[in-house]
C-alpha positions as semicolon CSV with decimal commas, in nm:
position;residue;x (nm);y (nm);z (nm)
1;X;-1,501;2,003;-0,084
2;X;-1,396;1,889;-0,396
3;X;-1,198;1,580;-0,230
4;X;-1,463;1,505;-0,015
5;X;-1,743;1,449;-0,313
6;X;-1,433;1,223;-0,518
7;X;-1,392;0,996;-0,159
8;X;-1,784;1,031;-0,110
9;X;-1,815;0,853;-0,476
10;X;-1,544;0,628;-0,387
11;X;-1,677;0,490;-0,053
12;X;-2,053;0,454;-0,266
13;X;-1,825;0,214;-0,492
14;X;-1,689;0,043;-0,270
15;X;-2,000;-0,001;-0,035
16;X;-2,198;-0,144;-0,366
17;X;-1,871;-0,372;-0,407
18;X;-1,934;-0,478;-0,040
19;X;-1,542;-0,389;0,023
20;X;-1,509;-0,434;0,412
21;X;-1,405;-0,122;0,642
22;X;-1,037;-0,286;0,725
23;X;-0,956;-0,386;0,400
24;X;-1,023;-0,057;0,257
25;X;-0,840;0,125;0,498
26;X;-0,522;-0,090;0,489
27;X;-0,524;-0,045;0,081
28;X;-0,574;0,312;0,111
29;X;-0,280;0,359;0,362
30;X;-0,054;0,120;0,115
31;X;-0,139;0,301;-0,180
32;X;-0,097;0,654;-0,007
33;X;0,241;0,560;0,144
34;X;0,397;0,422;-0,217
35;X;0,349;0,704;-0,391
36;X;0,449;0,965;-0,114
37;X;0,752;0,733;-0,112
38;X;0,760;0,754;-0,536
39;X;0,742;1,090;-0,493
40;X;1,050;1,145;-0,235
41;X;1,284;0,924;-0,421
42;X;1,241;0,653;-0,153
43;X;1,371;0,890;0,091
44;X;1,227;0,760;0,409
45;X;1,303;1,032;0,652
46;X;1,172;1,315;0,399
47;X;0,868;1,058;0,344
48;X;0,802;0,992;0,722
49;X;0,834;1,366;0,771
50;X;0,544;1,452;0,525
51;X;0,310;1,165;0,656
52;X;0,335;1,313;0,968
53;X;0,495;1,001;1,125
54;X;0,822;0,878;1,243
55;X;1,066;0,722;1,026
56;X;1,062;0,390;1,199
57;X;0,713;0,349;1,142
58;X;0,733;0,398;0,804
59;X;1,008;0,158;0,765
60;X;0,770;-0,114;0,988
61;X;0,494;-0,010;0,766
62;X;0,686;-0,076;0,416
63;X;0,814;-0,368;0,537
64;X;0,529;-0,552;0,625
65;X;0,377;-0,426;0,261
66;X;0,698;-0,617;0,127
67;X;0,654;-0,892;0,269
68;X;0,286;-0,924;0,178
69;X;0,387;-0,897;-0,174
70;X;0,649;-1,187;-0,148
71;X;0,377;-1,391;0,019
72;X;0,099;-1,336;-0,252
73;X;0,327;-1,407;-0,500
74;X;0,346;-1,759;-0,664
75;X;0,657;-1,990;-0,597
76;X;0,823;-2,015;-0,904
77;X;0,935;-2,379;-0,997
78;X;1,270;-2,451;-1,216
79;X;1,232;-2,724;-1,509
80;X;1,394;-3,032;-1,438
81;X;1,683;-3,108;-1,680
82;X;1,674;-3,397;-1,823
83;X;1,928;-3,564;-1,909
């Protein structure tokens, strides 16, 4: 029960932070996926095999994190040389 009391606290947080339902759910499954994915070396098949899902959705799922992180990301502008 110990996990339930942390998540209870947790959710209390987040309510008083008026965090919506979605957006907690879709950091939550980010968060939980990098670091079972830290923890297995990258390994996506051992990964996929501990989330209890198959490997190609775990590849889908990283992916689409990726490219939400390229797409939050400012564009980086060169200097101009001048000459």
């Amino acid at each position: 029960m110990q996990m339930r009391a942390r998540l209870e606290a947790l959710i209390d947080e987040m309510l008083d932070g008026q965090i919506m339902l979605d957006e907690a759910v879709a950091e939550f499954e980010k968060l939980y996926i990098q670091k079972a994915l830290a923890r297995h070396k990258d390994h996506l098949s051992r990964t996929a095999h501990i989330l209890g899902i198959h490997r190609n959705t775990l590849s889908k799922r990283v992916n689409h994190y990726r490219k939400q992180e390229q797409a939050s990301r400012p564009v980086k502008r060169g200097r101009k040389n001048k000459s």
